[in-house]
FIDO-882285 format. One record per residue (C-alpha): residue number from 1; residue in three letters; chain; x, y, z. Coordinates in Angstrom, 2 decimals. Example, Ala and Ser with C-alpha at 12.3 -4.5 7.8 and 13.67 -1.06 7.14 Angstrom:
REM residues 2
  pos  code  unit       xx       yy       zz
    1   ALA     A    12.30    -4.50     7.80
    2   SER     A    13.67    -1.06     7.14
***
This chain:
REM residues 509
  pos  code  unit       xx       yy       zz
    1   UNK     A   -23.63     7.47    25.02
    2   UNK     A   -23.18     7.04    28.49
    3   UNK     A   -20.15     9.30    29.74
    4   UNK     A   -17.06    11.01    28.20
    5   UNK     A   -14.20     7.92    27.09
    6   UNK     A   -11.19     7.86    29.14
    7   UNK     A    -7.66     8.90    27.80
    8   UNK     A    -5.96     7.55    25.13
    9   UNK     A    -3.29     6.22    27.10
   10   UNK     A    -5.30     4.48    30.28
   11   UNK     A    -3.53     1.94    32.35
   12   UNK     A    -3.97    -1.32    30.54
   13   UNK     A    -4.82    -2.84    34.25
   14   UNK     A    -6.27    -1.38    36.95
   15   UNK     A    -8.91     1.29    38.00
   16   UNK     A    -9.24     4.12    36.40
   17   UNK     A    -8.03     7.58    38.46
   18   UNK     A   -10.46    10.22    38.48
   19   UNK     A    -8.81    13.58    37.45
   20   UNK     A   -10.85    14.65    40.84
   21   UNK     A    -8.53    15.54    43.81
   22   UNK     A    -9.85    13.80    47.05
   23   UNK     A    -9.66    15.41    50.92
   24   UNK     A    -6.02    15.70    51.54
   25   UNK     A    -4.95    16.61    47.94
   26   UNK     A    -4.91    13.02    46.81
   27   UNK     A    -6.90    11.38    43.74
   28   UNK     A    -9.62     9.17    44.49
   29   UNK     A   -10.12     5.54    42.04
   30   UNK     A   -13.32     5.97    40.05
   31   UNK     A   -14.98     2.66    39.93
   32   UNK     A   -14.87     2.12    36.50
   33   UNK     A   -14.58    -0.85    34.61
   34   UNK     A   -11.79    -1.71    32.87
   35   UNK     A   -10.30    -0.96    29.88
   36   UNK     A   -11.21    -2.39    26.65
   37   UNK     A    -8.87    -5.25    25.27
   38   UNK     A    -8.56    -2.93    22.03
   39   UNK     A    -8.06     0.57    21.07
   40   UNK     A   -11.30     2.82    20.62
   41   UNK     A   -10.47     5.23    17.26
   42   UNK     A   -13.04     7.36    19.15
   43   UNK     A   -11.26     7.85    22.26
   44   UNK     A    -7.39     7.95    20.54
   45   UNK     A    -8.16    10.03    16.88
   46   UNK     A    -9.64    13.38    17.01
   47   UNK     A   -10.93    13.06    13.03
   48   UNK     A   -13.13    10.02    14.34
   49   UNK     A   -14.00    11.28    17.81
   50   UNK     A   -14.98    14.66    15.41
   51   UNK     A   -16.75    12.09    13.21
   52   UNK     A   -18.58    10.16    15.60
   53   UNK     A   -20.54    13.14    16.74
   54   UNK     A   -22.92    12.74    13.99
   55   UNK     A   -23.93     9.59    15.27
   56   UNK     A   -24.02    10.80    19.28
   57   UNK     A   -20.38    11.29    20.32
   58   UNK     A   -17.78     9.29    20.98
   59   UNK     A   -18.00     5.69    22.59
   60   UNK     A   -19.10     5.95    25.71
   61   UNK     A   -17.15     4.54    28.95
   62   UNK     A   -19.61     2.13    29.45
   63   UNK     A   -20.14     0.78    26.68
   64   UNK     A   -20.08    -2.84    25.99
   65   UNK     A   -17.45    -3.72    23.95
   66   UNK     A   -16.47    -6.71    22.06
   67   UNK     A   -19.86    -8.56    22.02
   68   UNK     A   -20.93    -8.13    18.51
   69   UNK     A   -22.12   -11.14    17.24
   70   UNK     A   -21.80   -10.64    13.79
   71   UNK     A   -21.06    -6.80    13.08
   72   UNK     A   -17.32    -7.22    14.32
   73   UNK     A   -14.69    -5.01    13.27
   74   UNK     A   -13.62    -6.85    10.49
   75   UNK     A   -16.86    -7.47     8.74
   76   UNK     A   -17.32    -3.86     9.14
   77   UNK     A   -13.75    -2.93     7.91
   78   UNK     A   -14.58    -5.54     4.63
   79   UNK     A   -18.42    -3.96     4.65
   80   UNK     A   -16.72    -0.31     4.10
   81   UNK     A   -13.96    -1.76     1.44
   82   UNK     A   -16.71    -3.35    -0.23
   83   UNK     A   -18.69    -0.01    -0.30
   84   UNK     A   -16.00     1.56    -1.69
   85   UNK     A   -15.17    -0.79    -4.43
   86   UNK     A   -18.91    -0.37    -5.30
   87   UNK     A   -18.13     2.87    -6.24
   88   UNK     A   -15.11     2.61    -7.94
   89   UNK     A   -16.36     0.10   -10.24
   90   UNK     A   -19.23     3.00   -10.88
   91   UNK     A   -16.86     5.11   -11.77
   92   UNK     A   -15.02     2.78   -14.04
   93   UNK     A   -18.22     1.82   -15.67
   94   UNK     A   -18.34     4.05   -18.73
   95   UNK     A   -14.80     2.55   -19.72
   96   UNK     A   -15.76    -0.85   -18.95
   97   UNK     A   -16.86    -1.83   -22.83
   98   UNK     A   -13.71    -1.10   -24.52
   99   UNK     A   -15.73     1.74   -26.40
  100   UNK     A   -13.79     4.89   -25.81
  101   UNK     A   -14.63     7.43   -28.64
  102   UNK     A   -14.95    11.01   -27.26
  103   UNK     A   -12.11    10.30   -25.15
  104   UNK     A   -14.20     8.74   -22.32
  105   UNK     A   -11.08     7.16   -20.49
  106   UNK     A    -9.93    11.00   -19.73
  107   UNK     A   -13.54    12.88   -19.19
  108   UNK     A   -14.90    10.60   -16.64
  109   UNK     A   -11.51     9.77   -14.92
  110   UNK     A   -12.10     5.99   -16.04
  111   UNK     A    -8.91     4.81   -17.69
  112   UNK     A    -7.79     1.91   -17.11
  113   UNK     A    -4.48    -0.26   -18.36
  114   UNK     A    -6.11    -3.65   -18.43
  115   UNK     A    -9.06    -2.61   -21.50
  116   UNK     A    -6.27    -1.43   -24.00
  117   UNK     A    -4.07    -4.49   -23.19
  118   UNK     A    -6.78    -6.87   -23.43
  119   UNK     A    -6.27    -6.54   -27.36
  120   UNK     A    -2.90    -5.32   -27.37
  121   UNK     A    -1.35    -8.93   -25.73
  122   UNK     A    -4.40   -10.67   -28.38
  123   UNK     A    -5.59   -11.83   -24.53
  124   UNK     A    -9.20   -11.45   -27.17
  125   UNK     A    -7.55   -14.61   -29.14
  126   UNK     A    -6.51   -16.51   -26.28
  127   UNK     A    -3.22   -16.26   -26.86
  128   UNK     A    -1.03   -16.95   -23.32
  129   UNK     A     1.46   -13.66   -21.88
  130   UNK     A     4.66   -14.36   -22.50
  131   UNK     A     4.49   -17.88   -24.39
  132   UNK     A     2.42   -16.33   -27.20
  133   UNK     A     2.91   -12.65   -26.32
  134   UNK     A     5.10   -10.38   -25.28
  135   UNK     A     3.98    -8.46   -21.77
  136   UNK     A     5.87    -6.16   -20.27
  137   UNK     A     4.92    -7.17   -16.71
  138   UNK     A     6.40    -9.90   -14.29
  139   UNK     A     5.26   -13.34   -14.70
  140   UNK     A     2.18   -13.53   -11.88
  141   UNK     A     0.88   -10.47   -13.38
  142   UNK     A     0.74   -11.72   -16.65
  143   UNK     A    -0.69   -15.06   -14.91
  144   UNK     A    -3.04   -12.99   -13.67
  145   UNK     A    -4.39   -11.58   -16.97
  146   UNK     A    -4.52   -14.64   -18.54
  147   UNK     A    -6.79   -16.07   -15.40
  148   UNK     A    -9.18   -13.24   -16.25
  149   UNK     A    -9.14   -13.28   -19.84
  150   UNK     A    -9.93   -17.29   -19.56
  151   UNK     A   -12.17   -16.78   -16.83
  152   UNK     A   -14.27   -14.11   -19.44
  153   UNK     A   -14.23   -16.58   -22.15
  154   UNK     A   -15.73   -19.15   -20.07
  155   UNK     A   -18.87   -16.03   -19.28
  156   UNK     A   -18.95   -15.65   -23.23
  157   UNK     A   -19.31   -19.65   -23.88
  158   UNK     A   -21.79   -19.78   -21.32
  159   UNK     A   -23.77   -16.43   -22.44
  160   UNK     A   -23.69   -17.91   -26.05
  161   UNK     A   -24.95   -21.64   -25.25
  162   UNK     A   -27.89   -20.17   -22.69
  163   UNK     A   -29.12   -17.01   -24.13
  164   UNK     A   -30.09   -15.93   -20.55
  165   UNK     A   -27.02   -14.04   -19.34
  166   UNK     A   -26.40   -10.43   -19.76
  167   UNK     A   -24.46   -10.15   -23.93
  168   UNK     A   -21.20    -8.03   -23.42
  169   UNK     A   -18.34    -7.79   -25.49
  170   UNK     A   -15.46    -9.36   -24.92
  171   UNK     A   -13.58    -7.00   -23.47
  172   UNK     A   -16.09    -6.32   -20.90
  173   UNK     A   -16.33    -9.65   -19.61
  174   UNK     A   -12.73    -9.84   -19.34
  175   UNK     A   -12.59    -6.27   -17.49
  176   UNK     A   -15.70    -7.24   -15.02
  177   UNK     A   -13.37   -10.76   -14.30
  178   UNK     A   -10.33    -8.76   -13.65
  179   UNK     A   -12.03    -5.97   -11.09
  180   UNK     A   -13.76    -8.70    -9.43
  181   UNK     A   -10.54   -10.54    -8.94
  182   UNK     A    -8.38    -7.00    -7.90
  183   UNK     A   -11.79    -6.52    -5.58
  184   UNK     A   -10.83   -10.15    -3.56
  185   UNK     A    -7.60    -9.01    -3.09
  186   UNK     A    -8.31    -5.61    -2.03
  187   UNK     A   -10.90    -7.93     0.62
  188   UNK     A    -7.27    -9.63     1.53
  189   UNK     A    -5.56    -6.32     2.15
  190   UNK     A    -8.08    -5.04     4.58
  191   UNK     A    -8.31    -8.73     6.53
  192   UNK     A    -4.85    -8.81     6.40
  193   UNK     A    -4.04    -4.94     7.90
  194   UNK     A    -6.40    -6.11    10.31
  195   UNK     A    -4.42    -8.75    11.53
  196   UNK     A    -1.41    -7.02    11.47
  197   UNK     A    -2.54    -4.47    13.88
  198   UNK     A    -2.80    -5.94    16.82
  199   UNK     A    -5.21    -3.92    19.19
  200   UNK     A    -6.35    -1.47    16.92
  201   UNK     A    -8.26    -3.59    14.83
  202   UNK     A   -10.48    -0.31    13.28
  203   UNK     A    -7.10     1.03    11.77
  204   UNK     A    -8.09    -1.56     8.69
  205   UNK     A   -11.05     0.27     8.52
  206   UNK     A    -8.52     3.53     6.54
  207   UNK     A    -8.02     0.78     4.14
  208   UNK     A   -11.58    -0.18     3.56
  209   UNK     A   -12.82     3.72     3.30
  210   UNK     A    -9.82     5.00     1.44
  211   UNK     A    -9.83     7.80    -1.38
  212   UNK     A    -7.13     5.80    -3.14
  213   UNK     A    -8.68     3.48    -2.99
  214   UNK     A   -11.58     4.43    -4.25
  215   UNK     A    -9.51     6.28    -7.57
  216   UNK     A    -6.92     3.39    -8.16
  217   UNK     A    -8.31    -0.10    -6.99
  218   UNK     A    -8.87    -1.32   -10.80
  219   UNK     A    -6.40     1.34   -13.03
  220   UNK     A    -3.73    -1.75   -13.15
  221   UNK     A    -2.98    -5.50   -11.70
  222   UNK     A    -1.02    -3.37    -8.53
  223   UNK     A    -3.22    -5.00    -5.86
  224   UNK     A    -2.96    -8.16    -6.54
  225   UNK     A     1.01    -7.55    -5.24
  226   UNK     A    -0.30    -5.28    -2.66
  227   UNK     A    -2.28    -8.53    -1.25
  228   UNK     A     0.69   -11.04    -1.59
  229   UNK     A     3.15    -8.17     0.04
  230   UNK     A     0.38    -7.33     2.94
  231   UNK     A    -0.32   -10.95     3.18
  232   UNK     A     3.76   -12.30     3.72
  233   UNK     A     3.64    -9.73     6.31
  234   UNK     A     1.10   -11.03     8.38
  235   UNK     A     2.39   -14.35     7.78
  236   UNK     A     5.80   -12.76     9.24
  237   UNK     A     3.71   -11.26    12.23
  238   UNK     A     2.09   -15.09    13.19
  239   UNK     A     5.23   -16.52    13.26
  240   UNK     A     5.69   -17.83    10.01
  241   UNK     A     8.76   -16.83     8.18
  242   UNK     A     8.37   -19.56     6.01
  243   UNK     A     5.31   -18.75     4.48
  244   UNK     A     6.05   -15.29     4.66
  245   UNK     A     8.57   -15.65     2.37
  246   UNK     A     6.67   -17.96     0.09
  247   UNK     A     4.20   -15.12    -0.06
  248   UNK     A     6.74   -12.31    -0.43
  249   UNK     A     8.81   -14.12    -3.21
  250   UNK     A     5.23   -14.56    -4.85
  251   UNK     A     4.80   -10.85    -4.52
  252   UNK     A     7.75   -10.04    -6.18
  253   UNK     A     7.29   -12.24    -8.91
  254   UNK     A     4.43    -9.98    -9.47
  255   UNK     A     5.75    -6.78    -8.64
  256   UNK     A     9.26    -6.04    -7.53
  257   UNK     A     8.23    -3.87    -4.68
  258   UNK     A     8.01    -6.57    -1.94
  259   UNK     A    11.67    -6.99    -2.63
  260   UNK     A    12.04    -4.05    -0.34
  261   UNK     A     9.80    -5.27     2.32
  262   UNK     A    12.74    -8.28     2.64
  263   UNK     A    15.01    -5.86     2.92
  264   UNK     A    13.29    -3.75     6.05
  265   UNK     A    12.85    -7.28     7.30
  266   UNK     A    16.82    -7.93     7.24
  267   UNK     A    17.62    -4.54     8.73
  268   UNK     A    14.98    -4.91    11.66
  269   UNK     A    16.47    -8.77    12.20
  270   UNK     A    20.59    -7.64    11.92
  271   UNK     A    19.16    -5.16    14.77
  272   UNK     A    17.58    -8.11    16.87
  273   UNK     A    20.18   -10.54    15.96
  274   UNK     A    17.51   -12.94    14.14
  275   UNK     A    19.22   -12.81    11.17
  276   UNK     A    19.03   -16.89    10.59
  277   UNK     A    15.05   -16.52    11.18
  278   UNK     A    15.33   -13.78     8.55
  279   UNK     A    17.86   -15.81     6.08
  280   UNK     A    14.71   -18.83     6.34
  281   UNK     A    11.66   -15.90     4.83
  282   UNK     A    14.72   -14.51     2.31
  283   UNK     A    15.42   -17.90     1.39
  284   UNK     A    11.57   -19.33     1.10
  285   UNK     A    11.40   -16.08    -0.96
  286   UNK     A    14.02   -16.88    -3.62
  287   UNK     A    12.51   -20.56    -4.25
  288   UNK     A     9.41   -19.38    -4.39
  289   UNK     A    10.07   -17.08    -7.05
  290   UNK     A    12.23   -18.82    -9.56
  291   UNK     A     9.10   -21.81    -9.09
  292   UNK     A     6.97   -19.27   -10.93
  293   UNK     A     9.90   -17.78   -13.07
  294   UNK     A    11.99   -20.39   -14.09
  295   UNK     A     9.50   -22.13   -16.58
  296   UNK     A     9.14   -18.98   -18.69
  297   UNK     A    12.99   -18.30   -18.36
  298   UNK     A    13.39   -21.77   -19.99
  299   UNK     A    10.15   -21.54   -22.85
  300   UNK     A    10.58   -17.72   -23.50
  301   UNK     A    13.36   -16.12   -22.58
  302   UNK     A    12.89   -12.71   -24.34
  303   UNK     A     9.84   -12.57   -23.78
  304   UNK     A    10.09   -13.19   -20.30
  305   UNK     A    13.24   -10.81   -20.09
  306   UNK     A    11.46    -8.03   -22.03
  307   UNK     A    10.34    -6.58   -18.09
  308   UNK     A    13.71    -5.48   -17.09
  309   UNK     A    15.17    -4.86   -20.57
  310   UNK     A    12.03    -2.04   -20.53
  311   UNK     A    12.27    -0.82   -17.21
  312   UNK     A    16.33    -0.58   -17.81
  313   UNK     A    15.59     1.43   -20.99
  314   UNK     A    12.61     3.56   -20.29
  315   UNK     A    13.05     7.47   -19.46
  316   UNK     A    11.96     9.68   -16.75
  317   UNK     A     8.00     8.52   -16.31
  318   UNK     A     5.87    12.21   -16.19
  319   UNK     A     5.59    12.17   -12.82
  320   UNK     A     8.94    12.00   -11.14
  321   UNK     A    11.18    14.51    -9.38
  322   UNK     A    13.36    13.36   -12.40
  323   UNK     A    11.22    14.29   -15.28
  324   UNK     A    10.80    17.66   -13.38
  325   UNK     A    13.97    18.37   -13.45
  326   UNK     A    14.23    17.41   -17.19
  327   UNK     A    11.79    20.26   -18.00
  328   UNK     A    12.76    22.69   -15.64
  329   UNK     A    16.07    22.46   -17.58
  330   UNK     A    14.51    21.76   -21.43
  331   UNK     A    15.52    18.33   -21.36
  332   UNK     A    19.15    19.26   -21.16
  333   UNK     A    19.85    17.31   -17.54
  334   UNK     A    21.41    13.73   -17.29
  335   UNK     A    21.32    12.07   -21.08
  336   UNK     A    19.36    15.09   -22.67
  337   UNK     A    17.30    14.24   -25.46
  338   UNK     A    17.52    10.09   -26.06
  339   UNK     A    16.65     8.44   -29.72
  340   UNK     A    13.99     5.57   -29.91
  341   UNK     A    15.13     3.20   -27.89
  342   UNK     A    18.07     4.54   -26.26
  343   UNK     A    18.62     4.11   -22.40
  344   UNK     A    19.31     6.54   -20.20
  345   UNK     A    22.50     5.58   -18.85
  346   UNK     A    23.57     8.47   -16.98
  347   UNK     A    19.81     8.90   -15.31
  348   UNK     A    19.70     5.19   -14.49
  349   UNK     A    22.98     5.82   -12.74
  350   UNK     A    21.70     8.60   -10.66
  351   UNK     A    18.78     6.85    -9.55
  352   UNK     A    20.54     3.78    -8.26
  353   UNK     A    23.15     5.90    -6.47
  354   UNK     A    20.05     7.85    -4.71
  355   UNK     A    18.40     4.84    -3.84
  356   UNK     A    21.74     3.50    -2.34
  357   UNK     A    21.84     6.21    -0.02
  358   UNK     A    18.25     5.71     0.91
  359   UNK     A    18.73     2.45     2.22
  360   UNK     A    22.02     3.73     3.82
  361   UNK     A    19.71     6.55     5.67
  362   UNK     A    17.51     3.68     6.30
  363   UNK     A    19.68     1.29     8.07
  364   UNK     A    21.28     4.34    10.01
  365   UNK     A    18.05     4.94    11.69
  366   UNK     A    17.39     1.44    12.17
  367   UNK     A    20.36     0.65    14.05
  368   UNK     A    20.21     4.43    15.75
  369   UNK     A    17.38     4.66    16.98
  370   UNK     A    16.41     4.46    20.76
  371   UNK     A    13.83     2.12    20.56
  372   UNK     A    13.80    -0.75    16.81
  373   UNK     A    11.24     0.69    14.75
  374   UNK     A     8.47    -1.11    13.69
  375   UNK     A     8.21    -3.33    10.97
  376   UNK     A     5.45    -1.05     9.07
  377   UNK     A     7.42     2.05     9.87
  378   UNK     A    10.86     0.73     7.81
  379   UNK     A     8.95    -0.45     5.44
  380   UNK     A     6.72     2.44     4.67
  381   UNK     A     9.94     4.87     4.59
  382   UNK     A    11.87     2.34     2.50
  383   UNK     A     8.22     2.11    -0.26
  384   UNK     A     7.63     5.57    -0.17
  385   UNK     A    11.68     6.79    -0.71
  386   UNK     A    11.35     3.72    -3.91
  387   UNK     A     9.01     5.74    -5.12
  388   UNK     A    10.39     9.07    -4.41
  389   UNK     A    13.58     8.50    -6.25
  390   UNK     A    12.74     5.89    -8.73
  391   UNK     A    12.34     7.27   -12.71
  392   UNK     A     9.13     5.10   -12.85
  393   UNK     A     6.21     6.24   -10.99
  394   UNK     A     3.04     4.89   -12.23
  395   UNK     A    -0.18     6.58   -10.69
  396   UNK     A    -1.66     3.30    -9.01
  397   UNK     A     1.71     2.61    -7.52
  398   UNK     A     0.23     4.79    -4.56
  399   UNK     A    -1.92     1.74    -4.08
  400   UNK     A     1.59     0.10    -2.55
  401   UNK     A     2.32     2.78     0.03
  402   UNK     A    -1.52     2.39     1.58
  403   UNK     A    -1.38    -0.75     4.16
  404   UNK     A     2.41     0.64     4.65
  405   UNK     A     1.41     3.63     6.09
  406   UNK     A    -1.94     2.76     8.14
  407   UNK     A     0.25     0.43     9.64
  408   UNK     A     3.12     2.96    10.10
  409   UNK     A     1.14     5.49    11.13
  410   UNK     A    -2.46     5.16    11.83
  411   UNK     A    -3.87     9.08    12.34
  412   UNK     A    -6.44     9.64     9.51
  413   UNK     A    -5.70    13.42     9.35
  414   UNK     A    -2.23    12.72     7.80
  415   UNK     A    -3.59     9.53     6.22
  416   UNK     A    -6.76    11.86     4.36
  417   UNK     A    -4.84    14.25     3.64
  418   UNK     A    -1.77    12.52     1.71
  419   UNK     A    -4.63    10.28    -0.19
  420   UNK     A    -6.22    13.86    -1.05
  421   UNK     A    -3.06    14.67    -2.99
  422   UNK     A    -3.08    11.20    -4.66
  423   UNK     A    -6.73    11.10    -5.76
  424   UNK     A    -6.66    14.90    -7.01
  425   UNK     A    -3.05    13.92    -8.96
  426   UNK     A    -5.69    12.27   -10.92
  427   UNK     A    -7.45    14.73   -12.91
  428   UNK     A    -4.47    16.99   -13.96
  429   UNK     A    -2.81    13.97   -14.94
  430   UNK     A    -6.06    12.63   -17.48
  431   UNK     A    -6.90    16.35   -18.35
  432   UNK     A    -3.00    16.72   -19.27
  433   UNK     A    -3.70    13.48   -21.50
  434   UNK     A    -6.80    15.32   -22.80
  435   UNK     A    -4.64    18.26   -24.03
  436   UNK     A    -5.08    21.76   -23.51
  437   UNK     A    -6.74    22.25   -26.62
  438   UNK     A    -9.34    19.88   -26.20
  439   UNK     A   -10.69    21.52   -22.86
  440   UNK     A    -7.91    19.49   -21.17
  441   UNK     A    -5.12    21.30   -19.04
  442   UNK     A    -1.71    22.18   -19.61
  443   UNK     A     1.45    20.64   -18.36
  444   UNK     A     2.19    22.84   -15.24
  445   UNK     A    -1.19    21.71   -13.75
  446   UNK     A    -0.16    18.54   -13.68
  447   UNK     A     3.00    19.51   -12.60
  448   UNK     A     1.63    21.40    -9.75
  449   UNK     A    -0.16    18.33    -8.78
  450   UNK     A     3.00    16.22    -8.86
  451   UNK     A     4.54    18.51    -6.75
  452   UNK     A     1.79    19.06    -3.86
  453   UNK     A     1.41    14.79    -3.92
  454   UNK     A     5.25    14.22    -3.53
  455   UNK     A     5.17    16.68    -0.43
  456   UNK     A     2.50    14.78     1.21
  457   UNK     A     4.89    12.16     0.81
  458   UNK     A     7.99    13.58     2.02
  459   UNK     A     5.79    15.09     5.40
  460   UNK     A     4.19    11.67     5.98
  461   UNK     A     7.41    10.18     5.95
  462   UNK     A     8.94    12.81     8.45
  463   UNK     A     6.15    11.66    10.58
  464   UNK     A     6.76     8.27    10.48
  465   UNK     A    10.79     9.32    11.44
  466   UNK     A     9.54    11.51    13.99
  467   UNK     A     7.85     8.40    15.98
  468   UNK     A    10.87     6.58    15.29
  469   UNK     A    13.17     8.96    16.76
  470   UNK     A    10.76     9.90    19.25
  471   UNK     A     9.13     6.44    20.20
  472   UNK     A     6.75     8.45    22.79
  473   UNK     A     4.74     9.98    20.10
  474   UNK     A     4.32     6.70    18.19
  475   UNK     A     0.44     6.17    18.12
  476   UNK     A     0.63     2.25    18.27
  477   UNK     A     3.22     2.13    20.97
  478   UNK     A     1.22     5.00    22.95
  479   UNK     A    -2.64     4.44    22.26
  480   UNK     A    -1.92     0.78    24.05
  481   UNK     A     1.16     0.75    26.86
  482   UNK     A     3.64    -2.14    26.97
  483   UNK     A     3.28    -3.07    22.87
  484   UNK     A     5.95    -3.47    21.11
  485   UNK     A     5.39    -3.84    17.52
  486   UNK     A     1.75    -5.75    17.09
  487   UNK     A     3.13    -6.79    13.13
  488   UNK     A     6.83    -7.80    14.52
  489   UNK     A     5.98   -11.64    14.55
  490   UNK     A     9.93   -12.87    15.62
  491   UNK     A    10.98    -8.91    16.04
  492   UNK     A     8.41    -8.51    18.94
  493   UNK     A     9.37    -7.77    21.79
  494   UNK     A    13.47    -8.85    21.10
  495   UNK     A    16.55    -7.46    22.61
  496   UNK     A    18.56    -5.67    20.29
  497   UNK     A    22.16    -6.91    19.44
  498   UNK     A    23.32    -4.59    16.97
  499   UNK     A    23.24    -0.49    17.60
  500   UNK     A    24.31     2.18    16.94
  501   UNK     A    25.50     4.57    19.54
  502   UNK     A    23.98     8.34    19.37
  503   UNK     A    26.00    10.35    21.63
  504   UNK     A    23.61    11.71    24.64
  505   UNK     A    20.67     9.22    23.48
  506   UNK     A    19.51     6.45    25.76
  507   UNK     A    18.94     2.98    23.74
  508   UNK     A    16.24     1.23    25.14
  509   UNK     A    15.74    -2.54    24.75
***
């Protein structure tokens, strides 16, 4: 490489000023060119400038940049997420024929919910979720499995009438349909971060190599929402609340989540005073789900109810702050022991009175702090707090906090690091499954595990209020001088009608 990169934080225009005093105690201009129109991870992240020294250092000043003809930064960000798919599927092959005697799923870390389900919702007979079976997921997600199961029987017609094509059970065809289908919408994701980060287009590139990834891409149908929520948002970024909220109300037809991603959208617009821009995406939202729901409200109603009767009714899932305070105190906290069946009333009521005061903590810092967050930053805090606090925390859930937070906060130290936690949850969790007695591990492993990964959480999301209270230190903002918020869309670049007051803090617009 050529010569050391400049600063993180050079002048968008101009020369660059040599750190070299001239005669008379002034600083000469180098004649350099100028800066790059986009962020170099070498020059702003000290894990890829570290990184980049096994392939000669970090980018040099000279450089050209932005004259790839085909290896741009998005077909290497969907290269890498495609590399990394590769080898989740590898990992997920020994589970991938329904055949799981020995206990496969748990000693080679393969499990995954779609294989049991397959048979479970007679998906093997054709039958349709929800008209024909019950499934306990929201209607695109059981759209979804139905797509793949069809989409297999149509590979074991044709394997049948030609001879020619690979023979797999059932099952397997269905399975290699449905991670080929989560693998397009992971592809989404990482097009979709890219777009949503403005100048930094090698941020998507933490989606594409991600440990998370890599351990959770194909455990449930979680990514398919993860595309729909990522993609609404980068409809919301272009200027499109409208299809934003087509795209968001899709989402939460097939997982509630993006529900919340509305509602860091209506804080962040009460704040700008675009609340009618945000009332259009809320509204688009609405129709768009009951289009999907409303059929299966009329055909089946209890089967298409049976989601929120079980989620109303379930206990404390295994890894939750919830269910560790259940056996920290023998099951004697909230409802104590429940019968078959029986809700937890009183633990249902704490939950929703601890995610009420989340959102309340959340619209306190939107409206007090000195500069309107970014989209990605509410967002993240409100996802990650969801999860925090909610009684259901399903490992691949993760998979809904990952464009969140490289968007929130694009450092891969913190990034690895929290993913670490999340990927090595993982084995406790199936060795816990496994049981102690069958060279498995015992409950406070996993424990232990649950514990370290819901730290990560709680000191990424002290980062992310950090740069919110402390705009300065916020890495998008900073790595790229006069940007707003690059994912904003109508929020970019607004003047703030609503705030809050903090006594001795400046409010900048």
């Amino acid at each position: 490489m050529s010569s050391a990169p400049p600063g993180p934080s050079a002048p968008a225009d101009g020369p660059a000023v040599s750190p070299e005093p001239a005669s008379g105690g002034s600083f000469r201009r180098a004649a350099d060119p100028p800066p790059p129109d986009r962020v170099i991870p070498s020059w702003a992240d000290p894990v890829v400038a570290q990184a980049s020294e096994a392939i000669g250092g970090p980018w040099g000043r000279h450089a050209v940049i932005g004259r790839a003809l085909f290896w741009t930064p998005l077909r290497v960000c969907l290269l890498f997420t495609t590399f990394v798919l590769a080898l989740a599927w590898i990992k997920q092959a020994p589970c991938s024929d329904g055949n799981w005697a020995g206990w496969v799923q748990y000693t080679h870390f393969c499990y995954s919910d779609t294989v049991p389900l397959f048979g479970l919702h007679d998906l093997d007979t054709g039958a349709l979720p929800y008209l024909d079976s019950p499934v306990e997921y929201p209607v695109l997600t059981g759209g979804f499995m139905a797509l793949a199961a069809a989409l297999g029987r149509v590979y074991d017609g044709a394997e049948s009438a030609w001879g020619v094509l690979p023979d797999a059970p059932a099952v397997q065809s269905y399975y290699v349909v449905t991670c080929l289908l989560l693998s397009l919408c992971a592809l989404l994701t990482t097009r979709a971060v890219l777009g949503l980060s403005g100048r930094r287009p090698w941020d998507a590139a933490m989606i594409g190599l991600s440990p998370l990834l890599f351990v959770h891409a194909f455990t449930n149908w979680d990514l398919f929402a993860v595309a729909l929520a990522t993609a609404g948002l980068w409809a919301w970024a272009r200027q499109r609340p409208v299809l934003a909220g087509v795209l968001l109300g899709l989402g939460i037809a097939a997982k509630l989540y993006p529900a919340l991603l509305l509602g860091a959208l209506f804080l962040l617009c009460l704040r700008a005073g675009r609340l009618r821009t945000w009332l259009r995406t809320a509204v688009a939202a609405g129709v768009a789900w009951v289009a999907v729901n409303a059929p299966l409200v009329v055909l089946a109603p209890e089967n298409w109810s049976r989601f929120f009767r079980l989620n109303s009714s379930r206990p404390a899932d295994p890894d939750t702050i919830w269910n560790l305070v259940l056996h920290a105190t023998d099951q004697r906290a909230f409802d104590g022991l429940l019968a078959d069946g029986q809700s937890p009333t009183v633990l249902n009521a704490v939950v929703a009175v601890a995610l009420l005061l989340l959102v309340a903590g959340a619209a306190w810092l939107t409206l007090a702090a000195p500069v309107r967050p970014r989209v990605a930053q509410l967002a993240f805090l409100l996802v990650a707090g969801f999860l925090l606090l909610n009684k259901v925390w399903s490992p691949q859930y993760s998979l809904w906090l990952l464009p969140l937070a490289v968007l929130a906060r694009p450092r891969w130290r913190s990034l690895l690091l929290w993913q670490a936690t999340e990927a090595l949850l993982w084995v406790p969790r199936l060795l816990w499954y496994l049981g102690a007695d069958n060279r498995g591990v015992g409950i406070e492993w996993f424990f232990l595990g649950v514990v370290i990964r819901d730290l990560a959480v709680v000191v990424l999301m002290g980062l992310v209020v950090r740069d919110v209270l402390r705009p300065d230190e916020d890495v998008v903002r900073t790595t790229w001088p006069g940007v707003d918020d690059p994912a904003g869309g109508p929020l970019d670049g607004a003047t703030d009608r609503v705030v809050l007051r903090r006594p001795g803090v400046d409010q900048v617009t």
